[in-house]
Backbone bond lengths (Angstrom), bond angles and torsions (degrees), N, CA, C in turn:
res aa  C-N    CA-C-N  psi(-1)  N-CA   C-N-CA  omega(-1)  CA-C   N-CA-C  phi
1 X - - - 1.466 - - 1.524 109.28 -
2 X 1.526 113.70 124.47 1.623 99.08 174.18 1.680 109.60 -80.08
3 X 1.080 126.67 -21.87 1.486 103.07 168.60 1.470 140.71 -125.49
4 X 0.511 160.71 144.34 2.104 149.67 -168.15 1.064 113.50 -64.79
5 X 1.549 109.62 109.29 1.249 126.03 173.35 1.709 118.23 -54.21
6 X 1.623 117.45 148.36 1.388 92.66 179.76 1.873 83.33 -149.01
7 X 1.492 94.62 -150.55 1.299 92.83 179.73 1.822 113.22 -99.13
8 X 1.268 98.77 4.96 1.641 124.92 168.70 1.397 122.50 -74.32
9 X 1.617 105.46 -24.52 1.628 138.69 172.30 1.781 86.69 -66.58
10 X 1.255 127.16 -54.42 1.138 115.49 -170.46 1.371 130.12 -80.82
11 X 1.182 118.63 -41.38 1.499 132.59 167.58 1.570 109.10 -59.65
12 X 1.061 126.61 -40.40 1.392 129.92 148.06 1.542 113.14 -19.95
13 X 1.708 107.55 -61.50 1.368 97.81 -134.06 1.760 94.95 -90.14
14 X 1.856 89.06 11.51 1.982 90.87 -177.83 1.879 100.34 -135.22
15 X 0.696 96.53 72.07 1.593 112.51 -148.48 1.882 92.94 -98.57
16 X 1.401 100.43 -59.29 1.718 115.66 168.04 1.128 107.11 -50.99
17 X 1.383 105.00 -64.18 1.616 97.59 -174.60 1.799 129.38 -64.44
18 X 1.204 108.89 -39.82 1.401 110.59 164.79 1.675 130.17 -76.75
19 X 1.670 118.68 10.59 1.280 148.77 118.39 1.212 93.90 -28.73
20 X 1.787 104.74 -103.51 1.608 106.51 -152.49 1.348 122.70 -51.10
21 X 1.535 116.27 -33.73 1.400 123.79 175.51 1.914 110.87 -56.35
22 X 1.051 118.05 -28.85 1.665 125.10 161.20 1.302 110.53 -55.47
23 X 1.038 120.40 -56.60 1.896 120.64 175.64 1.509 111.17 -83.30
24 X 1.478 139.12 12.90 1.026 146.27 -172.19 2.015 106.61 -57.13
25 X 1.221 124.20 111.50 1.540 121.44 -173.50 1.472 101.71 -50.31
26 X 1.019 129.91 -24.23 2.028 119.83 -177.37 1.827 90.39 -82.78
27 X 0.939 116.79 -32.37 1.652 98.15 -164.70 1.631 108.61 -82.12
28 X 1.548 106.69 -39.67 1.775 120.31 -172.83 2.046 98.61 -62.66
29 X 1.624 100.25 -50.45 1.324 104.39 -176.79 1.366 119.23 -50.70
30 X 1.797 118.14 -26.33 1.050 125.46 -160.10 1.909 101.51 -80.56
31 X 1.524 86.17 -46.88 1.762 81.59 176.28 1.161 125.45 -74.80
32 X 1.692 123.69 -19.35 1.587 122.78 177.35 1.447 101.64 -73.83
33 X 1.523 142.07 -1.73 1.253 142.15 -152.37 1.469 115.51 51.56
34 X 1.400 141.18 30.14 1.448 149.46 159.47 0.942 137.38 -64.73
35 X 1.516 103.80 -35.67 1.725 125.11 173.86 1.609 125.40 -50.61
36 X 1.309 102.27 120.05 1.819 93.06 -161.94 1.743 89.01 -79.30
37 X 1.468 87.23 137.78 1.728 113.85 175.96 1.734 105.75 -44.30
38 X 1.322 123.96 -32.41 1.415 114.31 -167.25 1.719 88.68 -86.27
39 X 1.050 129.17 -21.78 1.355 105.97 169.80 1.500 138.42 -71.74
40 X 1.690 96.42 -27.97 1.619 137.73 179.27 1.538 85.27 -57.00
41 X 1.250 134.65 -86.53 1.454 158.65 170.15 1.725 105.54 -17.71
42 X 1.474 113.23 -56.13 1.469 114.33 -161.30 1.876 94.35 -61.81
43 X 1.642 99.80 -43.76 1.254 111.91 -156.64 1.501 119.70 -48.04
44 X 1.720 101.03 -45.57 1.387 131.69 -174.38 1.638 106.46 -71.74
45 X 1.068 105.34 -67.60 1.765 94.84 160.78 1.271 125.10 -6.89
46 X 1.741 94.57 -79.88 1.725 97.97 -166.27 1.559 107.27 -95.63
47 X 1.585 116.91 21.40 1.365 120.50 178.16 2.210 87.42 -88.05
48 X 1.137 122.38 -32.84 1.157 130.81 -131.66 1.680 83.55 -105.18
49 X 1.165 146.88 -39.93 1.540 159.38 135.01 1.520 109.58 -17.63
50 X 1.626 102.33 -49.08 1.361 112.52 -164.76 1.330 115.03 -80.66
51 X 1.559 104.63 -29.39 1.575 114.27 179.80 2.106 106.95 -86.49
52 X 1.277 87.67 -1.46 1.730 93.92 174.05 1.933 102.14 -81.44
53 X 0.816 100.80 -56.23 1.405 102.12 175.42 1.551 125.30 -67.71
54 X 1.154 106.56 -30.20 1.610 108.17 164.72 1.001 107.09 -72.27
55 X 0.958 114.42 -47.02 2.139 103.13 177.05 1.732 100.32 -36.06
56 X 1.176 97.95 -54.81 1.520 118.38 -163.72 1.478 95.52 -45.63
57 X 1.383 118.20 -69.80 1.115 96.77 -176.03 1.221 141.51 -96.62
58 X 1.448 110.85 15.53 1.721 123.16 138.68 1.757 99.08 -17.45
59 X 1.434 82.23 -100.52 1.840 109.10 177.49 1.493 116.31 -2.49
60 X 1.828 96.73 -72.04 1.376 98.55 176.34 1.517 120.60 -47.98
61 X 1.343 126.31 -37.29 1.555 125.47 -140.29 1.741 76.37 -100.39
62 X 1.441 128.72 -42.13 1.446 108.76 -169.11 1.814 88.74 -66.19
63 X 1.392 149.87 -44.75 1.292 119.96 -134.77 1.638 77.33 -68.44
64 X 1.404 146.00 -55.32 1.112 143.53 -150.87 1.382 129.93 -60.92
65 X 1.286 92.75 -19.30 1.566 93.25 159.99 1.417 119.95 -94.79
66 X 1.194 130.75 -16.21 1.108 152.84 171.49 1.670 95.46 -42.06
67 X 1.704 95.44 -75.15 1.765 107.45 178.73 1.426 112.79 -59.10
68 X 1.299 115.29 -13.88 1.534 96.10 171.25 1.577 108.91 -105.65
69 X 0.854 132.97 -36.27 1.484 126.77 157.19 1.424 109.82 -26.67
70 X 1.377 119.71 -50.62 2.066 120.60 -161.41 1.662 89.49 -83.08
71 X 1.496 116.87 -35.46 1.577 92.15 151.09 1.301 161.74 -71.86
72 X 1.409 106.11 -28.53 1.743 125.28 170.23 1.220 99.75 -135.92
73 X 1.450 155.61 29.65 1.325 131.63 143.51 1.374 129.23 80.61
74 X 1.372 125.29 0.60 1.673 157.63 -89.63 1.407 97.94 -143.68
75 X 1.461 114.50 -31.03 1.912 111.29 -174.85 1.492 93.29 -120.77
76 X 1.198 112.58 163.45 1.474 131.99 148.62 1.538 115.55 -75.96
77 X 1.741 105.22 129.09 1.565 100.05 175.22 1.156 108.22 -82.99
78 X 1.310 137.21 20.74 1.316 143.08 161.67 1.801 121.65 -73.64
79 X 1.699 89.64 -25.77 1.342 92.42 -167.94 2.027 93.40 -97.90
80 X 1.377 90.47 -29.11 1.989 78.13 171.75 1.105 122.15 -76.93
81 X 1.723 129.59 -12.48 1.065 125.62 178.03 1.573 98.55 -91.36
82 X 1.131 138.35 -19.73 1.571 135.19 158.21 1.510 114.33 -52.17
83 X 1.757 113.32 -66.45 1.298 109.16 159.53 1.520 121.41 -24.85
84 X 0.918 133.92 -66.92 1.793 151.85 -152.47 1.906 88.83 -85.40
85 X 0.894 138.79 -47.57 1.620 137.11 -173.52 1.764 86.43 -77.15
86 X 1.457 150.34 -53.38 1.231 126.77 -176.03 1.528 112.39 -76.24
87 X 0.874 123.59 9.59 1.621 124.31 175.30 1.715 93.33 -103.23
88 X 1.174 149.18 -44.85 0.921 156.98 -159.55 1.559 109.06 -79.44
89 X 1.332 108.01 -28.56 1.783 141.62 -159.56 1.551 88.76 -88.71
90 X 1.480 123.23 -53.99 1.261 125.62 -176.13 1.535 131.31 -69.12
91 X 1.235 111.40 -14.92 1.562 136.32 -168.10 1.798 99.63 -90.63
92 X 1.689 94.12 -52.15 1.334 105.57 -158.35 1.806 127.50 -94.39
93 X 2.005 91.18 -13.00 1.165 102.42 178.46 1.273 118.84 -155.76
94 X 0.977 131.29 2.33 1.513 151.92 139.86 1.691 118.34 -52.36
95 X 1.282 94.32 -85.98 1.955 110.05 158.89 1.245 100.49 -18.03
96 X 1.738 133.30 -74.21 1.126 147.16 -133.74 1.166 94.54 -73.04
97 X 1.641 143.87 -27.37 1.317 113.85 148.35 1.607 145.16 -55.79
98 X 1.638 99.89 -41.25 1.323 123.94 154.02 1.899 115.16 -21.72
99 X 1.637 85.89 -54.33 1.954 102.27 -159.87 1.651 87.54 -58.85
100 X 1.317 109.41 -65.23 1.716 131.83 -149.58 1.489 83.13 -58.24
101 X 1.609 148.25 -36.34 1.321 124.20 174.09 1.390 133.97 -71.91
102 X 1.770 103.28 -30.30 0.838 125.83 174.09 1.908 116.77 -51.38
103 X 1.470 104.36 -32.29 1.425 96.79 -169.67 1.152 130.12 -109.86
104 X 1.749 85.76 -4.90 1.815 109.85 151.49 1.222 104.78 -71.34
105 X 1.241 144.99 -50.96 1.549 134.40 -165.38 2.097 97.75 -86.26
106 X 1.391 129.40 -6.05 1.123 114.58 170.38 1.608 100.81 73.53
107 X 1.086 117.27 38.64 1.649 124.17 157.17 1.257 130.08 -115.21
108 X 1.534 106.61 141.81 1.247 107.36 -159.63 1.804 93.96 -119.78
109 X 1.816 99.32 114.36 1.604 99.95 -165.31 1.644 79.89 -82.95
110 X 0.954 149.24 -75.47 1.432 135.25 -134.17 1.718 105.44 -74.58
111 X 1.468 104.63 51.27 1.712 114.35 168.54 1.514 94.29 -95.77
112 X 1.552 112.52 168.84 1.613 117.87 -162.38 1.891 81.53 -86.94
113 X 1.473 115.99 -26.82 1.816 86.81 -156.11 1.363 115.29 -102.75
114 X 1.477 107.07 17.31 2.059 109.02 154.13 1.202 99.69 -95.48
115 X 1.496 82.53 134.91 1.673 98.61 -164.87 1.791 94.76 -144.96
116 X 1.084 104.29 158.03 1.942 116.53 -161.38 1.705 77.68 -68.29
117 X 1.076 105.95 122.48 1.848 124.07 134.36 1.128 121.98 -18.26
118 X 1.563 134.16 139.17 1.559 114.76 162.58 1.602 125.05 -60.03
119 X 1.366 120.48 -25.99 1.693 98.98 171.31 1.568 94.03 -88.91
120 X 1.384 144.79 -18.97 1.207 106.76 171.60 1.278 134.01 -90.91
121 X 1.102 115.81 16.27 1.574 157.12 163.72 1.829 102.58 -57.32
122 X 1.415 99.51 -68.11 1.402 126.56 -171.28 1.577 105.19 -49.76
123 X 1.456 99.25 -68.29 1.369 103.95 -154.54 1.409 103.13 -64.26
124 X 1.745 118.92 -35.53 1.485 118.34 -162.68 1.477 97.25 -55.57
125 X 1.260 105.51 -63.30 1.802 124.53 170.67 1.852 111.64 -21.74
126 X 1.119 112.10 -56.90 0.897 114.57 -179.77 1.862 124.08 -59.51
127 X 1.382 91.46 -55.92 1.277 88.10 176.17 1.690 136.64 -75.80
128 X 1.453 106.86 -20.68 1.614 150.64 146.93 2.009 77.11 -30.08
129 X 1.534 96.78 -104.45 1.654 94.64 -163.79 1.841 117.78 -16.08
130 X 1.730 91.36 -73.42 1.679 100.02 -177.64 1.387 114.59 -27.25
131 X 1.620 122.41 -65.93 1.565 134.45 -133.20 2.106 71.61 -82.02
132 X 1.115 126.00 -36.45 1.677 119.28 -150.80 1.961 94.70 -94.31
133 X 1.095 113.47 -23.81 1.307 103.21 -174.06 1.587 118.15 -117.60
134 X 1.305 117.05 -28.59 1.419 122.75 179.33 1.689 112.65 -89.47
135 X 1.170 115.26 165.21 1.302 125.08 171.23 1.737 117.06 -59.58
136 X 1.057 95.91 131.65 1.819 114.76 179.03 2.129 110.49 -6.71
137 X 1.717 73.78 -67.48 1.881 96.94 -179.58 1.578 103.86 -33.51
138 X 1.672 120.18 -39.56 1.224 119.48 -138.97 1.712 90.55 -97.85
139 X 1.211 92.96 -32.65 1.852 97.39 175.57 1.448 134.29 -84.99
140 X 1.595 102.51 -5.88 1.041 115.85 149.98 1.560 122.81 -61.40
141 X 1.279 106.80 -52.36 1.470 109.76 -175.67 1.233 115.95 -66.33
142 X 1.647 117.91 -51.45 1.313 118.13 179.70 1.707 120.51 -26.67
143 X 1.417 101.46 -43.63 1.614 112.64 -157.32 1.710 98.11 -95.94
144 X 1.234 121.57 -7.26 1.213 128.19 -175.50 1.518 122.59 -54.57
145 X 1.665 94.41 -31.39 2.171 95.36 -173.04 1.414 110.82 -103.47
146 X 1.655 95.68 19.45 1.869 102.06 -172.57 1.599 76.71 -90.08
147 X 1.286 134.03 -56.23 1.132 143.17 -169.88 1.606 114.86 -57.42
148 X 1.192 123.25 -80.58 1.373 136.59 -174.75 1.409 115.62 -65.95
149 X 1.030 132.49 -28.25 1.397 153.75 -153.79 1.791 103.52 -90.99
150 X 0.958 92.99 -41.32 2.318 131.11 -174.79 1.189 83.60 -85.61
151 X 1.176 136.80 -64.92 1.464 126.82 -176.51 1.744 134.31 -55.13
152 X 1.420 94.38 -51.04 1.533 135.61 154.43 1.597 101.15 -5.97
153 X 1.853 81.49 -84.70 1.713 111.93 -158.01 1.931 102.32 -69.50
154 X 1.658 116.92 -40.63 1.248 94.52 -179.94 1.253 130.45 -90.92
155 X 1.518 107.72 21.30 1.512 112.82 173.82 1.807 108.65 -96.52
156 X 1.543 102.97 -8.15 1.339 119.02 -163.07 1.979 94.66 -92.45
157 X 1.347 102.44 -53.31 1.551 117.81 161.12 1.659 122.37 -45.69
158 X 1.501 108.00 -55.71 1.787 106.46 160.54 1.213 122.26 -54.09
159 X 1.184 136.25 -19.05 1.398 137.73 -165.35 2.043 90.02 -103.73
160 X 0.937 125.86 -44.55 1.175 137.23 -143.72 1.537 106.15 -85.92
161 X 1.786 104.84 -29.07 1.137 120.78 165.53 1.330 123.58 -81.76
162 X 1.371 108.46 -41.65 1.300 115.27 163.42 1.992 122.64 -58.20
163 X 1.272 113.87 0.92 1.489 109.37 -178.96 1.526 87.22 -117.75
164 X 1.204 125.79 -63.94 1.453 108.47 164.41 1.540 135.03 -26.16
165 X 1.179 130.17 -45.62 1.566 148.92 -179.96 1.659 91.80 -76.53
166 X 1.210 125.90 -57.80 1.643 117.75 -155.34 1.751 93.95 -92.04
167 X 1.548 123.98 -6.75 1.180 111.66 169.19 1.867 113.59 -98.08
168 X 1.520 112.10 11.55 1.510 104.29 -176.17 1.809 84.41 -106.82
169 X 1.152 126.76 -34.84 1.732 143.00 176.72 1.657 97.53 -34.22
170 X 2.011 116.03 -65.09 0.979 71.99 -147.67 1.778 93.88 -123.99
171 X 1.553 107.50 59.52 1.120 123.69 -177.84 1.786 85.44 -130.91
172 X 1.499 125.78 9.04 1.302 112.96 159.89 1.527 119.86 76.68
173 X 1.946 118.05 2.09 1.244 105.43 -176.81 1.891 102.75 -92.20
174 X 0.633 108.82 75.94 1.680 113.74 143.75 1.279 131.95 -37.28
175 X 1.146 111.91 -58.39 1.343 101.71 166.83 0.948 134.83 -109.40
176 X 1.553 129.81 13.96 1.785 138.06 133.74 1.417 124.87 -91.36
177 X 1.599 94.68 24.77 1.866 105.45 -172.44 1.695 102.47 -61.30
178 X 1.535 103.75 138.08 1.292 105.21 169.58 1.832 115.76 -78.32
179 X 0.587 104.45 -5.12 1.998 108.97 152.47 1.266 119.36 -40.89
180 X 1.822 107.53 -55.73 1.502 113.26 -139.37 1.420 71.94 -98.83
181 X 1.475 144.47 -30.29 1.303 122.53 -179.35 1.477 119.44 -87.19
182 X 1.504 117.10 0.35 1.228 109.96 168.30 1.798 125.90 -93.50
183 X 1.195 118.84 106.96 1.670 122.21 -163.77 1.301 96.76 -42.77
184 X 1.270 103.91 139.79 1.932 103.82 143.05 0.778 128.92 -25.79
185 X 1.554 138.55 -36.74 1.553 137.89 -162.80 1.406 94.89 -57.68
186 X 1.827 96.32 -51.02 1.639 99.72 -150.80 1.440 108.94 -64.99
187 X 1.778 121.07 -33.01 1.547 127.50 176.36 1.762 100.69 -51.70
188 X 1.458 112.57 -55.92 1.664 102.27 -159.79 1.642 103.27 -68.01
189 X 1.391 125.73 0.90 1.853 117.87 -162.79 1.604 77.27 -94.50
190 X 1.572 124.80 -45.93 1.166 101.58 -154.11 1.514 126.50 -105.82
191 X 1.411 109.26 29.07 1.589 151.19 -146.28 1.963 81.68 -126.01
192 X 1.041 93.25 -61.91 1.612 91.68 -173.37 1.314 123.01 -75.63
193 X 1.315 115.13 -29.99 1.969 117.35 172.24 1.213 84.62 -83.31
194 X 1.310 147.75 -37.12 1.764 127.24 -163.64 1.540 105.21 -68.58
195 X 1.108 112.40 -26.56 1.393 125.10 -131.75 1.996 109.18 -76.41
196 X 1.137 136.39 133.28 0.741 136.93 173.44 1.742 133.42 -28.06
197 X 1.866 105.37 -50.94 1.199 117.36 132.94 1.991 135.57 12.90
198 X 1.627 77.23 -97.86 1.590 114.73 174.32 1.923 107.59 -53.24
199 X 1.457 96.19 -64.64 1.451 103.24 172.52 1.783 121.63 -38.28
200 X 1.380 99.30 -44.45 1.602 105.75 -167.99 1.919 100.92 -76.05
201 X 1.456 121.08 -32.74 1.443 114.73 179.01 1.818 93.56 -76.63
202 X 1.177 109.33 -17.78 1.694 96.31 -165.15 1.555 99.03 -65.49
203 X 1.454 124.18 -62.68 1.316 166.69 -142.32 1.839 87.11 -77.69
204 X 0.994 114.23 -59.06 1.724 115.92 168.73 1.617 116.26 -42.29
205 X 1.523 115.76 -75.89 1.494 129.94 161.70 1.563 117.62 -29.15
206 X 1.351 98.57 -32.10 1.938 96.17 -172.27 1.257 94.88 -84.11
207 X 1.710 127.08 -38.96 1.449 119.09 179.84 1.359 113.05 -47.42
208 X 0.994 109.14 -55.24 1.747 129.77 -171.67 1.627 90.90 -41.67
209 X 1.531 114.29 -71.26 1.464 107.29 -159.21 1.461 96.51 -69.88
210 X 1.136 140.68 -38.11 1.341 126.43 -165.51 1.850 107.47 -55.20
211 X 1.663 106.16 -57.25 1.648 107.51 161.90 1.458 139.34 -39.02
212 X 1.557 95.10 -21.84 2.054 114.14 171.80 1.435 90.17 -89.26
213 X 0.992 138.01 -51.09 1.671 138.45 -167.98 1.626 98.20 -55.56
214 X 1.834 104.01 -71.12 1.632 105.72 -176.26 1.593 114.08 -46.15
215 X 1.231 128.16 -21.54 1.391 131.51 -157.65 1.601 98.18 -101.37
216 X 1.608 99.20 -52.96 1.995 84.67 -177.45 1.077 107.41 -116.77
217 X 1.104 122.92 22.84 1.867 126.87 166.01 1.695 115.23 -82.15
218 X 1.885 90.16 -93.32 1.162 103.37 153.54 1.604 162.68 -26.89
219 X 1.420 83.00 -63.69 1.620 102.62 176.63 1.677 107.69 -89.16
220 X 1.091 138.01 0.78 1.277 153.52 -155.70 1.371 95.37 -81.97
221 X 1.597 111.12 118.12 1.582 110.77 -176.54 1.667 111.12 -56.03
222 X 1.520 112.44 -45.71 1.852 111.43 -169.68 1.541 95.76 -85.86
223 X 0.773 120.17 114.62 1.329 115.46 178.13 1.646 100.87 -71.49
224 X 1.137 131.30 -20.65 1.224 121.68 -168.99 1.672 95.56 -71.22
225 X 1.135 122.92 -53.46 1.460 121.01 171.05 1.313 129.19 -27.78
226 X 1.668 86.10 -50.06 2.085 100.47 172.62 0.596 112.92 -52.24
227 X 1.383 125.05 -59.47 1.849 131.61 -170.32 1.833 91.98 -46.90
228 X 1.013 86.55 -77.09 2.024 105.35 -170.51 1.635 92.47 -11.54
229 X 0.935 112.10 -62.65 2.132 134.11 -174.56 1.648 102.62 -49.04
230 X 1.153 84.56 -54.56 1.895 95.08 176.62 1.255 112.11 -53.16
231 X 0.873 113.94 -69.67 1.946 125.08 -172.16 1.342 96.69 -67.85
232 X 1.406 135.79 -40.65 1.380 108.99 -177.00 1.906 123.36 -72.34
233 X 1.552 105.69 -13.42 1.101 120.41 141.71 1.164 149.02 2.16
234 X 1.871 79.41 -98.18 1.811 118.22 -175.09 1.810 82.44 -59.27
235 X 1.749 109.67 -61.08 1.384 105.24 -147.15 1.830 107.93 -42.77
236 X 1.457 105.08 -44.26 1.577 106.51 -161.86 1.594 98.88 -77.92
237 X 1.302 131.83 -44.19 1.581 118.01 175.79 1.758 111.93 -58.14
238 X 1.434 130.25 -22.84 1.395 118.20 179.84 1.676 117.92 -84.45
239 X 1.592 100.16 -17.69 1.333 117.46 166.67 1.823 130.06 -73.44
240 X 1.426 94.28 -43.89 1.521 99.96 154.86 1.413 136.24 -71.71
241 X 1.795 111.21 -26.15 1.248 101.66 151.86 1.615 129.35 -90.00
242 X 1.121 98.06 16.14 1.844 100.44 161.53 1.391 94.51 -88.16
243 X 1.360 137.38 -80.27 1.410 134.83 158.25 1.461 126.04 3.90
244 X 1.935 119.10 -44.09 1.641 115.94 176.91 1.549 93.77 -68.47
245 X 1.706 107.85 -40.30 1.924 98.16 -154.32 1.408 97.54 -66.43
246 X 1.464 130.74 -36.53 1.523 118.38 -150.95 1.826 85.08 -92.69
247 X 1.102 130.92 -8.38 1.604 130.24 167.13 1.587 99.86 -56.93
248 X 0.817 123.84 -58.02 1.657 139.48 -157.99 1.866 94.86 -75.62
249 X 1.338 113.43 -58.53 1.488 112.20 178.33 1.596 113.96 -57.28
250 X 1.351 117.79 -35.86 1.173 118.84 -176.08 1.979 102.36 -63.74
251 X 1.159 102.95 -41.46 1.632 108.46 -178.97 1.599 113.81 -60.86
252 X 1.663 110.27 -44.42 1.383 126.68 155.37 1.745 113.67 -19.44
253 X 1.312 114.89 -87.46 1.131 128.04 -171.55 1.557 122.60 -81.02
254 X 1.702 127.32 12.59 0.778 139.88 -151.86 1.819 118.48 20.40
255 X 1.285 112.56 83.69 1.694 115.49 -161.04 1.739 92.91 -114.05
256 X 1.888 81.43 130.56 1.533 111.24 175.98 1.313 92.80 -119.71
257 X 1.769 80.77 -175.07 1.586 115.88 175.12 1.489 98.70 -68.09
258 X 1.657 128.28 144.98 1.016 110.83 151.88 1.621 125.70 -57.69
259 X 1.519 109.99 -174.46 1.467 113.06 -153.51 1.386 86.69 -124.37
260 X 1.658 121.92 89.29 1.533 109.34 156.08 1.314 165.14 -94.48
């Protein structure tokens, strides 16, 4: 390989796509305050389903390194007990925004008839397979643009709000300020992906994969293998961020099951 693969190798290789996902109409709408509330609502639902299963497969992907560590020695249990504390992080304090909307809008998610969406159907599925059937490396990545990607977009949203807000300030509209029409919900979602918080579990997780990269990328005696590791990678992180954008579109158009 002429150069060292990292986890920059990957964001790279979705670089376009996590572009367009920045200008995505559910995310821009969300900060101008435009976004119709039943979409705000659909989103959080099956965002809140979705983070049930990612926990899930937190779990899974730490027991697996676990078993490969007691075989070759190969990970830090620092980084599986990190794994296993952000799955735990997501249930217990992540959700807990989820809950606090939930009981403002008077919904009750654990009813039998919310049920995962077809893309959030997809993606859980998807990544479910990877983290349970492929090698560690590969389940690292999979879960990688739930993380970075979330991070990405609401640091892109804080800034975005912030030129919006200081451009209604000092053009004097007060009382058609896009502030006063944007709900709270939408300030605390994007208060919390901006948020320093969020950043520090994000910023942890990328270490982790960058150390699976340095270990079976890099340092990897066949390099032909490495590569092999690499690309199977790139493939599953460019796939999951097709997966965040059509997450967000699905919230767009409020998209169900058909009705038969």
């Amino acid at each position: 390989m002429t150069k060292t693969a990292s986890t920059k190798s990957l964001w790279d290789e979705a670089a376009n796509l996590i572009t367009a996902t920045e200008k995505h109409p559910f995310l821009v709408s969300m900060v101008d305050g435009t976004l119709n509330l039943d979409s705000f609502r659909h989103y959080v639902i099956q965002d809140a389903l979705f983070l049930t299963d990612f926990a899930q497969c937190l779990e899974i992907l730490a027991n697996k390194m676990e078993k490969e560590n007691n075989a070759s020695a190969t990970i830090s249990i620092d980084s599986i007990k990190r794994i296993r504390e952000l799955a735990v992080g997501i249930e217990e304090a992540e959700k807990e925004l989820h809950r606090s909307f939930f009981t403002q809008w008077n919904i009750n998610v654990t009813n039998n008839d919310i049920k995962s969406a077809p893309n959030t159907l997809l993606y859980t599925s998807y990544m479910l397979r990877v983290v349970s059937t492929r090698p560690y490396t590969e389940g690292l990545a999979v879960l990688l643009p739930c993380f970075w990607v979330y991070m990405h977009v609401g640091k892109c949203m804080l800034q975005l709000r912030e030129e919006i807000d200081n451009n209604n300030k000092s053009n004097g509209n007060n009382n058609n300020n896009k502030q006063k029409q944007r709900p709270a919900q939408f300030d605390a979602w994007i208060d919390m992906y901006a948020g320093d918080e969020f950043e520090k579990e994000v910023t942890d997780y990328i270490a982790i994969v960058d150390t699976a990269i340095q270990h079976n990328v890099n340092n990897n005696i066949n390099k032909d293998d490495g590569m092999e590791v690499l690309m199977k990678m790139k493939e599953h992180f460019v796939m999951c961020c097709k997966l965040e954008y059509m997450f967000w579109d699905q919230a767009q158009v409020l998209m169900d099951w058909p009705d038969f």
